[in-house]
C-alpha positions as CSV (number, residue, x, y, z in Angstrom):
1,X,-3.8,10.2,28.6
2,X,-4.9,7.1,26.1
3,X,-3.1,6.7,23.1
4,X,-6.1,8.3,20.5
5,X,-5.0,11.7,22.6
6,X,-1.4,11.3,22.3
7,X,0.0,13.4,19.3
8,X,2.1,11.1,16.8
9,X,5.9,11.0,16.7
10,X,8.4,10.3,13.9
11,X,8.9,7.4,15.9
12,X,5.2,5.9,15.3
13,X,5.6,5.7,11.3
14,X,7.7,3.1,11.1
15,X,5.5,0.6,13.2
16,X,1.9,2.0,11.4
17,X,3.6,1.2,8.2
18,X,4.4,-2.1,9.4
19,X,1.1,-3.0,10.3
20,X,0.0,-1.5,7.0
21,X,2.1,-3.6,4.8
22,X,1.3,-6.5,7.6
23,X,-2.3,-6.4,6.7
24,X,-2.4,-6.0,3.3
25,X,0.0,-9.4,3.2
26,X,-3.8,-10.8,4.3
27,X,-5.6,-9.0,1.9
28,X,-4.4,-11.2,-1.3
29,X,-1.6,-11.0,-3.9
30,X,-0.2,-7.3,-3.5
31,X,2.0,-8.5,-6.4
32,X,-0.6,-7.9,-8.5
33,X,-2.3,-4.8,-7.4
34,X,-0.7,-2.5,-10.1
35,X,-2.2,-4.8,-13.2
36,X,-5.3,-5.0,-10.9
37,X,-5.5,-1.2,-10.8
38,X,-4.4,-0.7,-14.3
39,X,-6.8,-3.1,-15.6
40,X,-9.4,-0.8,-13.8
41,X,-8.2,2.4,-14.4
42,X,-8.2,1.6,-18.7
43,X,-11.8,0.7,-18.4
44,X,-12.8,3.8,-16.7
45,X,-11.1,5.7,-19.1
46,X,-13.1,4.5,-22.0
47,X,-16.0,6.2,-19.6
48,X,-17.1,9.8,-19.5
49,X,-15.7,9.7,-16.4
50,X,-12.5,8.6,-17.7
51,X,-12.8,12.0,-19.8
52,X,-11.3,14.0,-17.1
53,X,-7.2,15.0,-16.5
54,X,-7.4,15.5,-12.7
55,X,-8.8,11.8,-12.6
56,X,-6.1,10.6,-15.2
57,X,-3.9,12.1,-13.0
58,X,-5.3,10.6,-9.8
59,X,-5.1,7.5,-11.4
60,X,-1.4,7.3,-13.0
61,X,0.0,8.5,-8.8
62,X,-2.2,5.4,-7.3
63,X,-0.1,2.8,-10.1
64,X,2.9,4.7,-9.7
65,X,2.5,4.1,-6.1
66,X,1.5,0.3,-6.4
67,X,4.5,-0.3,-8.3
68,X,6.9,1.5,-6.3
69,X,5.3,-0.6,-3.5
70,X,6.2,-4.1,-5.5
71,X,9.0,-3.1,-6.9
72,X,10.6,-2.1,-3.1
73,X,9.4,-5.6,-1.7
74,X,9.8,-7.6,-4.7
75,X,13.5,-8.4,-3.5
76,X,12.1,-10.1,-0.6
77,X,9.7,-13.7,-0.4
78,X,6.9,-13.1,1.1
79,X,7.7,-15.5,4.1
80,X,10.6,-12.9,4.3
81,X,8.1,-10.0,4.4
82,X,5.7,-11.5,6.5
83,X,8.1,-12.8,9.4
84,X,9.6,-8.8,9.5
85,X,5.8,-7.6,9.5
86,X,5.3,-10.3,12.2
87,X,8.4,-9.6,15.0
88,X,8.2,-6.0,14.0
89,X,4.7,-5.9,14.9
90,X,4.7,-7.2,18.2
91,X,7.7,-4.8,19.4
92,X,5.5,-1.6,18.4
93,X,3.1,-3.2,20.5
């Protein structure tokens, strides 16, 4: 059976999250995603699109989430972070 068939255990999350966290490390300064986001998210609301509570709402779980994510890794340098992503990721491999 290849993996892509195999049904997902409780034991897969930790490594996916890994790699997640791993590659956004790549992707830029995740320290500042949630000012990113809110800077976006203000504009839009000045739009008529903005004009709409189940977007607000959408909008207010993605920054809570972003700054849950800082906030949990902000202990950490992110030498620190990358070297766990880094030895972590090649034992779920």
């Amino acid at each position: 059976m290849t993996k892509e068939n195999q049904k997902p255990t409780h034991r897969d999350v930790v490594p996916s999250v890994i790699n997640f966290l791993s590659d956004e490390l790549f992707e830029g300064d995740y320290k500042e995603q949630p000012m990113y986001l809110q800077e976006i998210f203000e504009l839009l609301m000045h739009t008529e699109f903005g004009d709409d509570i189940n977007l607000r709402q959408k909008i207010l779980s993605c920054l809570r989430t972003s700054r849950n994510l800082v906030e949990t890794l902000s202990p950490f340098s992110e030498k620190q972070i990358y070297k766990a992503c880094s030895s972590n990721r090649k034992l779920s491999q």
